[in-house]
Structures are given as C-alpha cells and as structure tokens.
VOLUMMAR-102862 format. One record per residue (C-alpha): residue in one letter; chain; x, y, z. Coordinates in Angstrom, 1 decimal, padded with zeros to 4 digits. Each point is the difference from the previous one (the first is absolute). Example, Ala and Ser with C-alpha at 12.3 -4.5 7.8 and 13.67 -1.06 7.14 Angstrom:
2
code	unit	xx	yy	zz
A	A	012.3	-004.5	007.8
S	A	001.4	003.4	-000.7
***
This chain:
208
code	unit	xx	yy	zz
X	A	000.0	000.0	000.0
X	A	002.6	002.1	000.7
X	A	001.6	-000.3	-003.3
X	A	-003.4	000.6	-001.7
X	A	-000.3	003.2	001.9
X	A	003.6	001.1	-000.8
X	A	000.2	-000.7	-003.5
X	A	-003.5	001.9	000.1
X	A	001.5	003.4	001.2
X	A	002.7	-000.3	-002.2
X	A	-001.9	-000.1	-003.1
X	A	-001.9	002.6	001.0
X	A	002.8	002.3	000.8
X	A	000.7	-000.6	-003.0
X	A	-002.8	000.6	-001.5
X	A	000.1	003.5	002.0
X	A	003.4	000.8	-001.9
X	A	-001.0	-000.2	-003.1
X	A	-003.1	001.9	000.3
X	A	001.9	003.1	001.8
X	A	000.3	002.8	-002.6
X	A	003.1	000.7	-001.8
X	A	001.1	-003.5	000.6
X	A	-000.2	-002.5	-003.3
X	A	000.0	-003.9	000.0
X	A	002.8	-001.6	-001.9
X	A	-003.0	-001.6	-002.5
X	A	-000.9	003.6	-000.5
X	A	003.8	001.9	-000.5
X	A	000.7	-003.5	-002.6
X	A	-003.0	001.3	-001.6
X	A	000.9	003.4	-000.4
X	A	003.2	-000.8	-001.4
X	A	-001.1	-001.9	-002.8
X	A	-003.1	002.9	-000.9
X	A	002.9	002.4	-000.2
X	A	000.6	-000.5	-003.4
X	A	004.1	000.2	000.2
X	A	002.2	-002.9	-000.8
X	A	003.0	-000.9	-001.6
X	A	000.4	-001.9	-003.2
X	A	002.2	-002.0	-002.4
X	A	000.2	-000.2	-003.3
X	A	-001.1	-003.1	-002.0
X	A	001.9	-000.1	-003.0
X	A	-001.3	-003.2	-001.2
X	A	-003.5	001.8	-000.3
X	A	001.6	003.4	-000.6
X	A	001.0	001.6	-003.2
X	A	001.7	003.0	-001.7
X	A	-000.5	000.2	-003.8
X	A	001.1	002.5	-002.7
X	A	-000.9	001.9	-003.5
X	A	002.1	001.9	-002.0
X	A	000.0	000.6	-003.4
X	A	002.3	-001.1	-002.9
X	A	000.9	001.9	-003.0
X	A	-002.8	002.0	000.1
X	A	-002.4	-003.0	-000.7
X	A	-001.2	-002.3	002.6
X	A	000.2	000.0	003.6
X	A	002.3	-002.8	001.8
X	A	-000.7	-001.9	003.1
X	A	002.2	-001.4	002.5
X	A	000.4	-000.7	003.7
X	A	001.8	-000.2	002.9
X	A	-000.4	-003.2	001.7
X	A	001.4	000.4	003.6
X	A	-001.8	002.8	002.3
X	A	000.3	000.3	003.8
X	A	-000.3	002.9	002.6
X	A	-002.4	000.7	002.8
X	A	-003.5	001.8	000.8
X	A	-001.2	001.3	002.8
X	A	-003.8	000.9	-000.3
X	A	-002.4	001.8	001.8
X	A	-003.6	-000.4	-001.3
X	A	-001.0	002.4	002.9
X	A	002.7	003.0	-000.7
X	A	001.4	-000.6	-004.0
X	A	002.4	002.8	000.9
X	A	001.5	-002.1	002.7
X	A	000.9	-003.0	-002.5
X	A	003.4	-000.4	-002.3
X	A	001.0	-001.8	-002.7
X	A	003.9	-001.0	000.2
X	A	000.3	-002.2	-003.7
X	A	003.1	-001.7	-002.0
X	A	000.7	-001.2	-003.3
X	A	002.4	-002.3	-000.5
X	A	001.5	001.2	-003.5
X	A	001.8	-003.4	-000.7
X	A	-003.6	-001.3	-000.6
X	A	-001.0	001.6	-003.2
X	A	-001.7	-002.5	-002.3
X	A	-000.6	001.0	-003.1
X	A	-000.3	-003.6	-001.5
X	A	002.8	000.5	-002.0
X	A	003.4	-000.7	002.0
X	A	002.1	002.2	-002.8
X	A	-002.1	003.1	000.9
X	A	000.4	-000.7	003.6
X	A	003.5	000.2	000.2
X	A	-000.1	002.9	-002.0
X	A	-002.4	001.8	002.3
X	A	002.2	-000.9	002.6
X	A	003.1	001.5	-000.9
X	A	001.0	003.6	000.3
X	A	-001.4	001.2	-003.1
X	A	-003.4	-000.5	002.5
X	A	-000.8	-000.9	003.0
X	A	003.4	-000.9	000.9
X	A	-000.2	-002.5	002.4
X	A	003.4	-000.6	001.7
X	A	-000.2	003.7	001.0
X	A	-003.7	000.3	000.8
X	A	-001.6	-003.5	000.9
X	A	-003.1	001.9	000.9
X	A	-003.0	001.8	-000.4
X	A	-001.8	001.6	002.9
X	A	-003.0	001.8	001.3
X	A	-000.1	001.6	003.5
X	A	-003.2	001.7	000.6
X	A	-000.5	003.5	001.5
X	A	-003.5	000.6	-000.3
X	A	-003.3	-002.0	000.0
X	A	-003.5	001.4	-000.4
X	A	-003.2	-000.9	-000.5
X	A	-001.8	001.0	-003.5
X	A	-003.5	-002.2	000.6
X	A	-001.1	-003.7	000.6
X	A	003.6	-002.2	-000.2
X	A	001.7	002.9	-002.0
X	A	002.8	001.9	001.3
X	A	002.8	002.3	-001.3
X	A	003.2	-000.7	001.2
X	A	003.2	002.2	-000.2
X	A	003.5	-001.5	000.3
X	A	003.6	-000.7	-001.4
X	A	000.5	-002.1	-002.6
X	A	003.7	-000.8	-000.8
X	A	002.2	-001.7	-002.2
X	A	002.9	000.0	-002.2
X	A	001.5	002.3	002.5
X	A	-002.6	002.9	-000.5
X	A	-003.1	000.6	002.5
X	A	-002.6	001.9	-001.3
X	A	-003.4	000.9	002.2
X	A	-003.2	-001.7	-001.7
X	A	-003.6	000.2	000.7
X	A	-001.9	-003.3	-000.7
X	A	-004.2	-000.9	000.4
X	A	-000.1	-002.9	002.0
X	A	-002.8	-002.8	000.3
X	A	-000.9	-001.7	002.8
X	A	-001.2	-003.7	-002.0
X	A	-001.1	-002.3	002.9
X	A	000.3	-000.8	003.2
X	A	-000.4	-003.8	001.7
X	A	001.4	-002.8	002.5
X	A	002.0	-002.6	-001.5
X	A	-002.3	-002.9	-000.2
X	A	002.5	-002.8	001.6
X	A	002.9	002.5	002.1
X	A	-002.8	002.7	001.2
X	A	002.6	002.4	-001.0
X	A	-001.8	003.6	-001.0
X	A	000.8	000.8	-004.3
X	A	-000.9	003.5	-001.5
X	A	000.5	000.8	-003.3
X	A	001.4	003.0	-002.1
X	A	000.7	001.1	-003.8
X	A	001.3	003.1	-001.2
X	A	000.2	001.0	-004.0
X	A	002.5	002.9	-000.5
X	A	002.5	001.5	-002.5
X	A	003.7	001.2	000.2
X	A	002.6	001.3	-002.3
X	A	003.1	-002.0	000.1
X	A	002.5	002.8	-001.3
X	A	-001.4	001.5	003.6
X	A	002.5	-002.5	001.4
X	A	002.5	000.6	-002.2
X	A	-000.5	-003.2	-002.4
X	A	000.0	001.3	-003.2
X	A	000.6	-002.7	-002.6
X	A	-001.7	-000.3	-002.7
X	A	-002.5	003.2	000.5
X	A	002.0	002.0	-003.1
X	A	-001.5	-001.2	-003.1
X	A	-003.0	-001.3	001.6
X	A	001.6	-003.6	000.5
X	A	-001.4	-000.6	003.2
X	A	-002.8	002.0	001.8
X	A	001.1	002.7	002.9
X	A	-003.2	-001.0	001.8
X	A	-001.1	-002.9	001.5
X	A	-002.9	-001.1	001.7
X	A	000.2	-002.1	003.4
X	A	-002.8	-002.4	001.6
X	A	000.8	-001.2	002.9
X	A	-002.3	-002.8	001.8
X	A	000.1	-000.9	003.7
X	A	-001.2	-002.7	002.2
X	A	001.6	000.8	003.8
X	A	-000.6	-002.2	002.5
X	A	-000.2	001.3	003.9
X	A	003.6	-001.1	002.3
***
C-alpha cells in the first residue's frame, strides 16, 4: 500500500510540473523542434544533377553535364532568409559523351582542371517570391574568377524517405551566364562556341 501511495504522489508531482507555466515536457520541446522548419541537409548526387546548353557555330545548342555534385543546405521553411546554400562541382566530371571533347574541355584552353578542380556556389541571400519560389543571391566561382549572381529558385517537393525516414526536399534552378565573365574565352571569336550558357541544376537533399 505504501508503494501504491508513493508512486501515486510522484506521478502527480509530476503531473504538477508539467502543467506549471513556462515549463515544457520533453514530448512537447521534441515537437517544437521538428515544426521549426530548420535542418541541415546533404546532397544526393545519385538523384541530383547539373546540365548545360550552349550553342555551336551559331547553329544548334549543345548539351552536356557534370556528373559529380555535393555541398550542403541548411533550410528554414519558417524564415527562407535564415537558409544557405553551400554547393560544389566537381569539374573532372564533365560528360559530354564524347571522351575527346572531355579532355579538351578539361584543359586550360577551358575549364582547366588541374588549376581549378571546382565550381562553387556560396549563397548570400535567400527570399521568398511566392508558393516554393525564392530568389536567391550568391557567389558563383570558377576558373579562378567569382562573380555575384542572382538565380529564381524552386522549392520541388518535400517527403520522408519511405524505408530510412530521412526528410528529402527538392530544388531546381534554370539560369544563364557568360563564360568570358570568367575569363574563358575560347572559341567566342568567330562564333565557334557560344559565350552564354544555360545551367539547370536539379537537387534531391536528404536531412543529416
């Protein structure tokens, strides 16, 4: 009986505690931790991609890809203009199904690669523009220039992984830059090769 009584007052002391104001139940602060909308997330390359367009003598537009993309998110669904985007290119994986071409785009006549094994995009900037649109203002950099650009971002989706439980979202952005902005010129005299090319860039992050 004595047990009974004890294990009585203790659950309603209990009970007492959590109801005082001011104080929250674990349950409750776990809750408001996962409605805050802020995590961290990873790129997943295998269901990621960066494609390309540029035009060739003056004709017909080009596509290629780069086939190795990593970086990380941090995203706030409550406060966009507390997220950042931190995002790098491996240059080394150009794919332009023709291995020639690769090693030519490779090589210092482009991107090249031994001195500047990267493209990256640091974000500065994130705000919102309507339902899952946002602009979003950062550094993109490569072949040893950095150049501020502003890019309209889509928000695509947003789930659990069915079997890990992970959280996904999904973003795309469709933009345009002039390569002899980064000082890679070859090819844009004579109208060889275009000066502008288009980007699309596809992501599936995954929450850490």
């Amino acid at each position: 009986m004595k047990r009974i009584i004890l294990a009585v007052t203790v659950l309603g002391a209990a009970v007492a505690w959590a109801l005082q104001p001011g104080l929250t139940s674990i349950a409750d602060a776990a809750a408001e931790r996962s409605n805050s909308g802020a995590s961290e997330y990873g790129i997943d390359n295998v269901h990621s991609a960066v494609i390309f367009r540029i035009k060739h003598m003056d004709v017909a537009y080009f596509y290629g890809r780069f086939n190795q993309l990593d970086g990380e998110i941090h995203w706030d669904a409550d406060d966009p203009s507390n997220s950042r985007f931190d995002l790098r290119i491996d240059v080394e994986s150009v794919d332009t199904n023709n291995s020639n071409r690769d090693d030519h785009l490779k090589s210092p006549d482009f991107f090249n690669v031994s001195e500047y094994p990267h493209i990256t995009f640091k974000s500065r900037s994130i705000e919102r523009r309507g339902e899952d649109r946002y602009r979003v203002r950062g550094e993109l950099a490569f072949h040893g220039e950095s150049q501020t650009i502003t890019v309209d971002l889509n928000h695509t989706g947003a789930r659990e992984h069915p079997r890990s439980g992970r959280p996904l979202r999904g973003f795309e952005t469709v933009f345009r830059i002039k390569r002899s902005d980064f000082n890679m010129n070859y090819g844009i005299d004579g109208g060889a090769i275009g000066d502008e090319v288009e980007l699309r860039i596809g992501i599936e992050a995954i929450g850490e």
